[in-house]
C-alpha positions as CSV (number, residue, x, y, z in Angstrom):
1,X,29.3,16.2,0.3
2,X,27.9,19.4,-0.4
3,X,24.6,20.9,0.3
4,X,22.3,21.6,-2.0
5,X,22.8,25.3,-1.8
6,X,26.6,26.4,-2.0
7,X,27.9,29.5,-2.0
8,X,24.4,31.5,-1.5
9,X,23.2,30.5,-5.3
10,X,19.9,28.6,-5.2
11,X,19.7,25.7,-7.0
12,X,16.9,26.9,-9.3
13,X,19.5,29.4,-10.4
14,X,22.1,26.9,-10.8
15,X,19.7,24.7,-12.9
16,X,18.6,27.8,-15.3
17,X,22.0,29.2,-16.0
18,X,22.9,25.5,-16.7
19,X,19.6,25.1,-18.8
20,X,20.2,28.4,-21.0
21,X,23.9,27.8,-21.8
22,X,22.3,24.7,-23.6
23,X,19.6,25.7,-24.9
24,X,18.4,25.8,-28.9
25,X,16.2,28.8,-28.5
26,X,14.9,28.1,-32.3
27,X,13.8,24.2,-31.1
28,X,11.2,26.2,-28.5
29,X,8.0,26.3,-30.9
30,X,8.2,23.3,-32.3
31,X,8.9,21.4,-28.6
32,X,6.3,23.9,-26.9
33,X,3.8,22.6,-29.8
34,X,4.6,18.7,-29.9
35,X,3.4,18.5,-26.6
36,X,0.8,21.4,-26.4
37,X,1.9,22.8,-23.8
38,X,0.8,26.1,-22.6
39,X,4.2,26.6,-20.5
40,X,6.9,27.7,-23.2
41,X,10.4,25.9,-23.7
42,X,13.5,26.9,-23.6
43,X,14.7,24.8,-26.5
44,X,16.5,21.8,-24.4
45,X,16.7,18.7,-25.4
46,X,16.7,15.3,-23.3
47,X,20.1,14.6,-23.7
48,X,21.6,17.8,-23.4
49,X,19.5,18.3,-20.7
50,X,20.7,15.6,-18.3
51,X,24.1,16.2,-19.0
52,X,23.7,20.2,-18.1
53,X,21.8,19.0,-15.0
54,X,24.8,16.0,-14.2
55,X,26.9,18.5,-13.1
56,X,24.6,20.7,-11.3
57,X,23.3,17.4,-9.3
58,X,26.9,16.4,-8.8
59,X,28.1,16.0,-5.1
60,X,24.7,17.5,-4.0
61,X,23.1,15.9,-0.6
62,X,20.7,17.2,1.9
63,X,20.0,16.9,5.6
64,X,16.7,15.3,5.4
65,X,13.8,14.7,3.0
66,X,12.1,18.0,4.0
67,X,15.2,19.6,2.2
68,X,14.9,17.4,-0.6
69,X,11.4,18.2,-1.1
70,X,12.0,21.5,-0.3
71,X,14.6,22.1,-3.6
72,X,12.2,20.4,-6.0
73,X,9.4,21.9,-5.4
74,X,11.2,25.1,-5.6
75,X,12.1,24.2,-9.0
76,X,8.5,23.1,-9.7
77,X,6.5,25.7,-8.7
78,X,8.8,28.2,-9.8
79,X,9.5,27.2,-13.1
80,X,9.1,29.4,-15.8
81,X,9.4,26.3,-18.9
82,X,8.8,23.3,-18.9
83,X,12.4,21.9,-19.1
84,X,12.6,23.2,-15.6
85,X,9.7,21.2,-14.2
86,X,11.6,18.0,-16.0
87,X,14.9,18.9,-14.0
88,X,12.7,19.1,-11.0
89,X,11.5,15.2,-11.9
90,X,15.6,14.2,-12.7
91,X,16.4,15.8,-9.0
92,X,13.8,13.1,-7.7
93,X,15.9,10.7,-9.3
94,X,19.5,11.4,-8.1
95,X,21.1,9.2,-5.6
96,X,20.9,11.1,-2.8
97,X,17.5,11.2,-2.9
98,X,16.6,7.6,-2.5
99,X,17.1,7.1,1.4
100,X,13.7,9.6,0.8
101,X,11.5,7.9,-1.5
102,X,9.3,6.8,1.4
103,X,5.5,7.0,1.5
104,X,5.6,10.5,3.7
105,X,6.9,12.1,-0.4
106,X,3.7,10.7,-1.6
107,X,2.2,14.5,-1.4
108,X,5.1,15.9,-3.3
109,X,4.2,13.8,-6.7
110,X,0.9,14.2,-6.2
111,X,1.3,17.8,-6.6
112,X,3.3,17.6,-9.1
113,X,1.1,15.1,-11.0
114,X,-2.1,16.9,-10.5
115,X,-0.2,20.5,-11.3
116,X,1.7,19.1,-14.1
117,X,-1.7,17.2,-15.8
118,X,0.3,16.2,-18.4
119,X,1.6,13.3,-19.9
120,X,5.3,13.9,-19.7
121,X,5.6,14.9,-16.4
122,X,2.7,12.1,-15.1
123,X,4.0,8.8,-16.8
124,X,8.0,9.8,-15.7
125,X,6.6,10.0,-11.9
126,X,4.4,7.0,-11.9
127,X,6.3,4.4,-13.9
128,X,9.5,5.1,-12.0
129,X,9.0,7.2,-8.4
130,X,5.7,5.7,-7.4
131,X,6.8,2.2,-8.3
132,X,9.9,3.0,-6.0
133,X,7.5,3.8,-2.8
134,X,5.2,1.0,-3.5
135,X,8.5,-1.0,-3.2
136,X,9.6,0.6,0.3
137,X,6.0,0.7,1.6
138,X,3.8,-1.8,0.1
139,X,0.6,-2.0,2.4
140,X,0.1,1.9,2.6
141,X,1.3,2.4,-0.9
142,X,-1.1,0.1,-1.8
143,X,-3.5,1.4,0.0
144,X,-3.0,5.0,-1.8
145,X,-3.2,3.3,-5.2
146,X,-6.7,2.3,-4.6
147,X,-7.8,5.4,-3.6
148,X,-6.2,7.5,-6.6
149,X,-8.1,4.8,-8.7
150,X,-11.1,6.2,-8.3
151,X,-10.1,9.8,-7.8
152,X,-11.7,12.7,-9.4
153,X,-8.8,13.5,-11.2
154,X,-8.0,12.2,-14.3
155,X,-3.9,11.9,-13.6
156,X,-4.0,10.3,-10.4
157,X,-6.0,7.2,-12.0
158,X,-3.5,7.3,-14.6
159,X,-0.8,7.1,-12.1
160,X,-2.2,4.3,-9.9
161,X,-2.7,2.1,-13.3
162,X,1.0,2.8,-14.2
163,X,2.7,2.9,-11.2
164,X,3.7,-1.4,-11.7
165,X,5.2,-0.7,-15.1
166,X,8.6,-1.9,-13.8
167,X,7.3,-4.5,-11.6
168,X,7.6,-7.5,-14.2
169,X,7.5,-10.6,-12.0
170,X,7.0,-8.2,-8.6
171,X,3.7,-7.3,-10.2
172,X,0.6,-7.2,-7.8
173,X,-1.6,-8.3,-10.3
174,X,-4.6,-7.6,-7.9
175,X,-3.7,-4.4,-7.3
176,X,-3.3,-3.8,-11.1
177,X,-6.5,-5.1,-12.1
178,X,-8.3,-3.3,-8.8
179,X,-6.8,0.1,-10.3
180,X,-8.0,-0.2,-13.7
181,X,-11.3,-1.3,-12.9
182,X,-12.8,1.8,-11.8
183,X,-11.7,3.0,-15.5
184,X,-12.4,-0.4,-17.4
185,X,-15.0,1.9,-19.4
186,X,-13.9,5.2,-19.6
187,X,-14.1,7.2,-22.4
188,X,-11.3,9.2,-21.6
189,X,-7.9,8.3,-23.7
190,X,-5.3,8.5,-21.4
191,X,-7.2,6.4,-19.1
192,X,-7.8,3.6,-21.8
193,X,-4.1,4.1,-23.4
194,X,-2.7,3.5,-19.4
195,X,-4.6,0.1,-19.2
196,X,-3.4,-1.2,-22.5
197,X,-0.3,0.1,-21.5
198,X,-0.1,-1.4,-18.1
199,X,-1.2,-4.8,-19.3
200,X,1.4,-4.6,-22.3
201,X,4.0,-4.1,-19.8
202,X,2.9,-7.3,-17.6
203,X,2.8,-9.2,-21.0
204,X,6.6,-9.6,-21.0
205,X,6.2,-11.4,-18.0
206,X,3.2,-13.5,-18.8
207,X,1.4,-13.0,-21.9
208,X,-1.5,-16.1,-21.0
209,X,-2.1,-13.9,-18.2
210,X,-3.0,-11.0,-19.7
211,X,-4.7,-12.9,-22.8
212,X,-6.8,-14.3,-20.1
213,X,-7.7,-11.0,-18.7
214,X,-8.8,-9.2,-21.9
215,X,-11.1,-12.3,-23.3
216,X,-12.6,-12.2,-19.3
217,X,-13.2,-8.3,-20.0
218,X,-13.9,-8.3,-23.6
219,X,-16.8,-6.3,-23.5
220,X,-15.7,-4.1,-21.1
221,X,-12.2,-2.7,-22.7
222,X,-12.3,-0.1,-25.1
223,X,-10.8,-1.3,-28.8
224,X,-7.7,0.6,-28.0
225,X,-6.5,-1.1,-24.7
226,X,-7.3,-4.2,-26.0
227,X,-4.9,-3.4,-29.0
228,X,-2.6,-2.0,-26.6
229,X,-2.5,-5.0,-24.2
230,X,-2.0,-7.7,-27.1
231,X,0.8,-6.3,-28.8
232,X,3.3,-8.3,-26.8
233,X,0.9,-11.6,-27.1
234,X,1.0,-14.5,-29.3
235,X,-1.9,-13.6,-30.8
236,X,-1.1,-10.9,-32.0
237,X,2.4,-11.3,-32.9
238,X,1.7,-13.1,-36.6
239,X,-0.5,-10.1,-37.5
């Protein structure tokens, strides 16, 4: 093993030359406009991407999750386009990093969920890193996810509504009711697209379930998470 800085090159370095030599400079508007971003692109798609970034990962390890942290909020904060904040979100995911995802890196994707504000960067971080510490530290992960529910900020009740997604039969369906409920009836459409969302996600596992729950709150969903949350049901599967 490696660590992550060889030979005197950062690793933001690393992960921009590796990001340019792939890049589609003429893909930029179009990319930069689909998801209105105010940060330009470099023209890099998903695919290419991760396979530019494989390499660059490769081998890497690091003493302790202060390091980890360390490198990807280099890249984050640092980052000139947005395909460098996403390879800051892959190096949360690479396997050296998971003796790390621990409730003390909680701060980290806050951060970068309240920096970022964005759907891209959000929904990548709560469906799959959050989900991941509420895993390896249930009660005080929990205990965070009821206090971003009725946060201020718009991203972090997002994120504590979508941070079960992979749960399935793990879910903690009082803690996903608990964190919608401060947003049952907001206006705002992230927040009503993440509870039909959320509850869409649960209805693989148990459609009664979440039939049950939107005839209890009928009056209180908005139209669209109630469309949202049916889509896996029986009742809505014939129409």
């Amino acid at each position: 093993m490696t660590h992550s800085k060889p030979a005197g090159k950062p690793l933001t370095m690393r992960v921009r030359e590796a990001l340019d030599a792939v890049a589609e400079p003429a893909r930029a508007p179009a990319m930069q406009a689909y998801m209105k971003s105010a940060m330009p692109y470099l023209g890099v798609a998903s695919v290419p991407r991760r396979v530019a970034l494989k390499s660059v990962f490769a081998g890497i390890d690091w003493p302790d999750s202060l390091a980890w942290q360390a490198d990807v909020l280099a890249l984050w904060r640092g980052a000139t386009h947005r395909e460098e904040r996403y390879a800051a979100i892959d190096l949360t995911a690479v396997k050296a990093a998971r003796r790390f995802q621990r409730i003390d890196v909680l701060p980290m994707y806050e951060e970068m969920i309240v920096t970022g504000a964005w759907w891209d960067y959000v929904d990548e971080i709560a469906g799959h890193r959050l989900w991941t510490l509420l895993q390896n530290d249930r009660a005080t992960m929990r205990e965070a996810m009821l206090a971003w529910s009725t946060d201020t900020d718009m991203w972090k009740r997002r994120s504590s509504i979508l941070c079960q997604l992979p749960a399935k039969r793990e879910t903690d369906l009082d803690l996903l009711y608990a964190c919608i409920e401060p947003s049952i009836g907001s206006a705002e459409f992230f927040l009503r697209k993440a509870i039909g969302w959320a509850l869409r996600q649960y209805a693989w596992t148990d459609p009664d379930e979440v039939a049950r729950y939107v005839a209890a709150s009928e009056d209180r969903l908005s139209g669209l998470s109630k469309r949202e949350a049916l889509k896996n049901s029986g009742k809505r599967r014939g129409g």
